[in-house]
N, C-alpha and C positions, 0 to 999 in steps of 0.2 A: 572350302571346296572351290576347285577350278572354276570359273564362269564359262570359258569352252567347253562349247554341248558340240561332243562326236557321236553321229550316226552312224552304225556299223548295218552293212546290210547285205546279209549270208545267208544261202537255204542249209548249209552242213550247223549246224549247233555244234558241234566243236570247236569248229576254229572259231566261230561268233562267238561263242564263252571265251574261250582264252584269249584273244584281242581282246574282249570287253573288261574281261579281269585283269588283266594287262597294262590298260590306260588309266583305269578306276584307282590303280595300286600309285599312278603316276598325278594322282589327285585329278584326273577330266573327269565331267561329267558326259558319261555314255548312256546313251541308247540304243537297242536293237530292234532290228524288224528281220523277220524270218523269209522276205521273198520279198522282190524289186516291187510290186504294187502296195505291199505295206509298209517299204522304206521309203517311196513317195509319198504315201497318206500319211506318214509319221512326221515326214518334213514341213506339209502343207497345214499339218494342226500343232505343231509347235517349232519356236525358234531354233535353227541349227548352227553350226558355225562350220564343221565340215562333215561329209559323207565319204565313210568307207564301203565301197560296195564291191565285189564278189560279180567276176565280169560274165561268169554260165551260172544261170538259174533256171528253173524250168517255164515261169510263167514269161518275163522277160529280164532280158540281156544285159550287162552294164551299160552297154552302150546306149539303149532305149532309156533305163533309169539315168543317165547323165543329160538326155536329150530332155527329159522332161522335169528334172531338178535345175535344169540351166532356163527355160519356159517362165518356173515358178518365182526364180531369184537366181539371176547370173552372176552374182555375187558370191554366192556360195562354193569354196572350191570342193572339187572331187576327186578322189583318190583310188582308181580301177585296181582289184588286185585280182590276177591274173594268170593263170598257168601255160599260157601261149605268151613266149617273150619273145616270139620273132621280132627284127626291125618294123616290118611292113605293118603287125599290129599293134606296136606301141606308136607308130606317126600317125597310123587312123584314132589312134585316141584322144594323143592330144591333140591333133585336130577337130576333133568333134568338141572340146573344149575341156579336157582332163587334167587338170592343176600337175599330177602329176599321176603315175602307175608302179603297181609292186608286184612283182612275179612270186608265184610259190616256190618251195615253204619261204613265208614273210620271214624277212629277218628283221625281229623284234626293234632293235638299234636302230638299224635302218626305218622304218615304220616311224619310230618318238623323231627320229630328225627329218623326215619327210613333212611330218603331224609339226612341227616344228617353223620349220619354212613356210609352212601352208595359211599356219599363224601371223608369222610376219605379214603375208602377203594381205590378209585378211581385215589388217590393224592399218595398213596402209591407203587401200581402198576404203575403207570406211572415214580415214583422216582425210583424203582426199574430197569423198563424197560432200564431209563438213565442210570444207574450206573451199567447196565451188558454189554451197549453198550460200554464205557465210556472204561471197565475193561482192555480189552485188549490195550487199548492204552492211559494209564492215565498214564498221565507223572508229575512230581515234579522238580524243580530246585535240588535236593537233587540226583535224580535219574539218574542225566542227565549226558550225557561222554563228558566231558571236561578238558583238561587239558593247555590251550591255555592262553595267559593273555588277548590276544582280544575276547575269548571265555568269561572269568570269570567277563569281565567288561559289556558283555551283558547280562549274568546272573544279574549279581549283580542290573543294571539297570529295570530289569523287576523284580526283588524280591519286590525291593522300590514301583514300581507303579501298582503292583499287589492288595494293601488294600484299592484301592483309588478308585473313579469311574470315573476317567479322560481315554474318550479314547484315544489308542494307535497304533500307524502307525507302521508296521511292513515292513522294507525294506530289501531288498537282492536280491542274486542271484537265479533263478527257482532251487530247490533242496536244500536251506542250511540250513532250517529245519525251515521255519517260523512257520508253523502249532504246532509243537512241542511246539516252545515258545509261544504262544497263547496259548496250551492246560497249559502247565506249570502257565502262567498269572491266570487264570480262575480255576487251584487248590488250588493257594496260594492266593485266595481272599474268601470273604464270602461269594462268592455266588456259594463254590464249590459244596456244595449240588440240586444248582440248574441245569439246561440246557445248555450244551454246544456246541451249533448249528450252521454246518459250510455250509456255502454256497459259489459254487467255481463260481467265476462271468464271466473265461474263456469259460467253458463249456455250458454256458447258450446263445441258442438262443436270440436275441432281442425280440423278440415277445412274449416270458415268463420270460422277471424278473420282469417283475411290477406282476404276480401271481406268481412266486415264492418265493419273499420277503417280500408280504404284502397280499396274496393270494388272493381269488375270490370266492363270489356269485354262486349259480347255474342258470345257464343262463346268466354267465357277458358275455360270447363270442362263440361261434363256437363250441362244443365239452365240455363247462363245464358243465356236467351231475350232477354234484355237489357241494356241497360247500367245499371249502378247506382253509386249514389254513395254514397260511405263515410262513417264517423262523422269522420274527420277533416274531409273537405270539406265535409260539414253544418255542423262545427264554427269554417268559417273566420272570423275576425273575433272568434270567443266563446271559450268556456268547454269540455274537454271533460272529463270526470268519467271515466276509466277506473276503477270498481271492480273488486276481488279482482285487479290486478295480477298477483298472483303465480303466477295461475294461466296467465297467455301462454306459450306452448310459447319454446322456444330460437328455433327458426326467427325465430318471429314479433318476439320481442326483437330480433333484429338488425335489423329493415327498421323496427322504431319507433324504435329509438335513433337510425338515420337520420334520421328525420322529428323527432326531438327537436332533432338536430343542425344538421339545416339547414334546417329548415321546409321541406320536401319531399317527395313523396309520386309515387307510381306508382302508378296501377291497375291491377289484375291482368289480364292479357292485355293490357295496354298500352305503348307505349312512348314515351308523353309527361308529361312530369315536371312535376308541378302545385305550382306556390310557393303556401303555405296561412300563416298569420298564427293559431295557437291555443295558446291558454295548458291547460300540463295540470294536471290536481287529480288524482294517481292515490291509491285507497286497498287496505288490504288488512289480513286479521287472521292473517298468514303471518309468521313470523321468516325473514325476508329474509338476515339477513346467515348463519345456517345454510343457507340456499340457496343461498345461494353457493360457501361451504366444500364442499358435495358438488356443486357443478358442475349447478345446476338454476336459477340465476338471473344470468345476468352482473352482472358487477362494474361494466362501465360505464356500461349502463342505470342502475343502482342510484344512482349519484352524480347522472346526468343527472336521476332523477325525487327525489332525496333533498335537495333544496337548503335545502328549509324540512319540518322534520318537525312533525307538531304529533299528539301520540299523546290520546286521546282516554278517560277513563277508564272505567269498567266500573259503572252503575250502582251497584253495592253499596260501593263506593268513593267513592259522591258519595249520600247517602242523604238528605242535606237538599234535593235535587230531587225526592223523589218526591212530597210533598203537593205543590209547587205542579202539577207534570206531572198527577195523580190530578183535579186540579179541572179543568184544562185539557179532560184528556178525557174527564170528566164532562160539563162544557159542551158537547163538539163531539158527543159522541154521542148524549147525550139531544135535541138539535138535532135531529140527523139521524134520529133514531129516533121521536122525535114523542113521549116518554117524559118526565113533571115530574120528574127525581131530579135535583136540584143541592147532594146533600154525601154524605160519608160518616161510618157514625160512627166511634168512636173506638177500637172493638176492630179493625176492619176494614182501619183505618188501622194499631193498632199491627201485625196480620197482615203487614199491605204492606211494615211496616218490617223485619220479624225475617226477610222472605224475601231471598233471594240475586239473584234475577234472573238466570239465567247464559244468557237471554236482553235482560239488558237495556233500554232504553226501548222495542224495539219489545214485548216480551213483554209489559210492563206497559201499554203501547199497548188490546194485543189483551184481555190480562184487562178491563180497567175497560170496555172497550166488550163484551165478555161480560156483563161483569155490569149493565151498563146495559141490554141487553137482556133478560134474566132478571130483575131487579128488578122488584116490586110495589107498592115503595114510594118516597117521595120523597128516602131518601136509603139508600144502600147499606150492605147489612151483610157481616159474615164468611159467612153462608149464599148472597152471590152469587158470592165468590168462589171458583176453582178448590180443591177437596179438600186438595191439594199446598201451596197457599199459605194455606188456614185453619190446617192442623199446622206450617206453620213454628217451627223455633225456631232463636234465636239461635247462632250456630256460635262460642267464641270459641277467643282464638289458643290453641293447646295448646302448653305448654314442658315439656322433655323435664325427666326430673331430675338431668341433667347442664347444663344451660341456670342452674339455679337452686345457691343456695346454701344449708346451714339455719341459721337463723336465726329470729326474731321473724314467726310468721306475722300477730301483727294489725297491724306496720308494713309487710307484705308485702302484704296484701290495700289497708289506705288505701294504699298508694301506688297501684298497681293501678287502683282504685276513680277517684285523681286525674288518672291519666292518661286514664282513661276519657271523664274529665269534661271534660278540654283539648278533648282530640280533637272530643268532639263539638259541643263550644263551637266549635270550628274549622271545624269540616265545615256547622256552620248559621251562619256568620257573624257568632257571637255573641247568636244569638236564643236565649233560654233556654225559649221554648216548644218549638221544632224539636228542639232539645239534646236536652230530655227526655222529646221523641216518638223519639229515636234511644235514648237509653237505655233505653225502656219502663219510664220511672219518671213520676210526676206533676208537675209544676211545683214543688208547691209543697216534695214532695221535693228538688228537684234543689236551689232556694235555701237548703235547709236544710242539704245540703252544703255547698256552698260558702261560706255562713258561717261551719259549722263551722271546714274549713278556713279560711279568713283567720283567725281565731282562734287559731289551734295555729301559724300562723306566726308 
């Protein structure tokens, strides 16, 4: 069945049956209302996509029913049809805001290609509407600040499984940008032009995800006044981002792993079954497969949303992101703030680096636009950052004295000291300035290591 819902709204019952039988034979799904105040109440308690209305009725006028279907959702277009085709009343129509108008007797032909146009116009606005919502936070792998090698191997991993329609499990810590790589998945595939609809499954009541994700009928429950449509059919054609997964009730797992399985969906108090076309991105900072072992997360969903895992690391794990991230949002907030600060010094910076983050990029996000805020000068010191993160210090690995053997502590400490030095060679890519801003030593220290050592080898 068509997914365009036509509203038809005519006090004659003749001509309302035969348009309606008419469009019905043309696969749309039609509705009628017998008078201009129950073809408003019909639009206002379930989704429409356009209104045919019938310009003399006796309670009110087409023109009244367009003034107050354009109130409801001007979006919606509307189609006068009309037995007055003077000039004078077809420019007051569509002035009053009439998609377009059809004089009597409707010529059928004419009617499917007006219902036609009306369509385009309909699909267009709605692509629009996505891609100005989209604008401000449309991300690219391309776009993205990273300079990390555990950073460029999660890129690289979600570039690959971005063309594909395999869904993908997104893991990490609360804050270290899943949503980002989800939106980045979903530009670098083909169905960037489509929808990219995020549903956060923490936030959600039990009582509304089975109408939030698959939506509901009017009169499926208590309070639905109307008909609504869910994040999955919103999602058709696109993208839909399910975060914190893990928190879906059991119920609610078995009617998604349906809809995983056969691209199919029910709405609540419905009993018409809607084939839907959506790639899922689900994420979550839950150990899943322990949810399982106690019987709080099925096994087979878990394989259904687990095809492509791509776990995502934990800022203080990827420490040669943080200055380029620190400039980034230096840049966008003193922007936004109307503030000259474009650097930080160097204590401030090492601060950034000795802290943990166990919020991660968004935490560091929210500090730096803190402190762009508060800042008096044009470049940020340890006085704008939070108390917490000016007393940072370095936490390093403790080993027990059963870990270690005795021995030679100044071979204990250089070796120590060498791996130190990999690592952080590692973690910045080889850059010996980033290195030994991770190490909170100076440059010209850190070459002088490592001379040392090549030397002693």
């Amino acid at each position: 069945m068509n997914a365009f819902t036509i509203l038809i709204i005519d006090d004659e019952s003749a001509q309302r049956e035969a348009i309606a039988g008419f469009l019905r034979k043309h696969s749309y799904t039609v509705l009628t209302a017998a008078s201009g105040v129950a073809g408003v109440d019909a639009a206002k308690a379930q989704h429409v996509d356009l209104v045919l209305t019938d310009f003399r009725m006796p309670d009110i006028d087409g023109a009244e029913v367009l003034r107050r279907l354009r109130e409801l959702s001007p979006d919606i277009p509307v189609v006068v049809i009309t037995a007055f085709g003077s000039v004078e009343r077809a420019v007051d129509i569509m002035k009053a805001g009439a998609f377009d108008y059809i004089q009597k007797p409707v010529d059928l032909e004419e009617l499917l290609l007006t219902i036609e146009r009306a369509r385009e116009r309909s699909l267009l606005i709605s692509e629009n509407r996505i891609l100005r919502e989209q604008l401000e936070g449309r991300a690219s792998f391309n776009a993205m600040i990273s300079q990390s090698g555990e950073m460029e191997e999660v890129l690289n991993t979600a570039a690959r499984v971005a063309e594909s329609k395999a869904s993908v499990l997104l893991r990490g810590e609360s804050g270290t940008g899943k949503e980002v790589i989800a939106r980045a998945i979903h530009e670098a595939s083909d169905r960037r032009d489509k929808p990219f609809v995020v549903v956060n499954c923490a936030a959600l009541p039990e009582t509304l995800f089975e109408s939030e994700l698959f939506g509901h009928e009017k009169g499926a429950f208590t309070g639905a006044e109307r008909q609504r449509i869910g994040k999955f059919e919103q999602a058709d054609g696109g993208t839909l981002f399910i975060d914190e997964v893990g928190d879906i009730p059991l119920l609610i797992q078995v009617k998604l792993l349906r809809a995983l399985q056969f691209g199919q969906i029910e709405r609540l108090g419905g009993d018409r079954t809607l084939s839907l076309d959506v790639r899922i991105v689900a994420a979550t900072n839950r150990d899943l497969e322990a949810m399982i072992r106690d019987g709080q997360f099925r096994e087979d969903l878990y394989y259904r949303l687990n095809v492509v895992t791509i776990t995502i690391p934990p800022l203080r794990k990827r420490k040669a992101d943080i200055g380029p991230l620190v400039q980034d949002f230096i840049r966008r907030f003193a922007e936004l703030n109307g503030k000259a600060v474009h650097s930080i010094s160097r204590e401030a910076m090492d601060a950034l680096t000795r802290y943990d983050f166990p919020g991660n990029v968004r935490e560091l996000e929210n500090i730096i636009q803190r402190a762009v805020v508060l800042s008096r000068g044009e470049a940020l010191t340890t006085h704008d950052l939070p108390p917490n993160v000016q007393h940072a210090h370095s936490t390093p690995s403790r080993l027990s004295l059963g870990e270690i053997g005795v021995g030679d502590l100044n071979e204990a400490v250089a070796a120590l000291e060498q791996a130190m030095i990999e690592k952080a060679l590692e973690e910045s890519g080889g850059n010996q300035v980033k290195a030994a801003a991770l190490l909170n030593i100076s440059e010209r220290t850190l070459r002088y290591k490592l001379t040392r050592s090549r030397e002693q080898q």
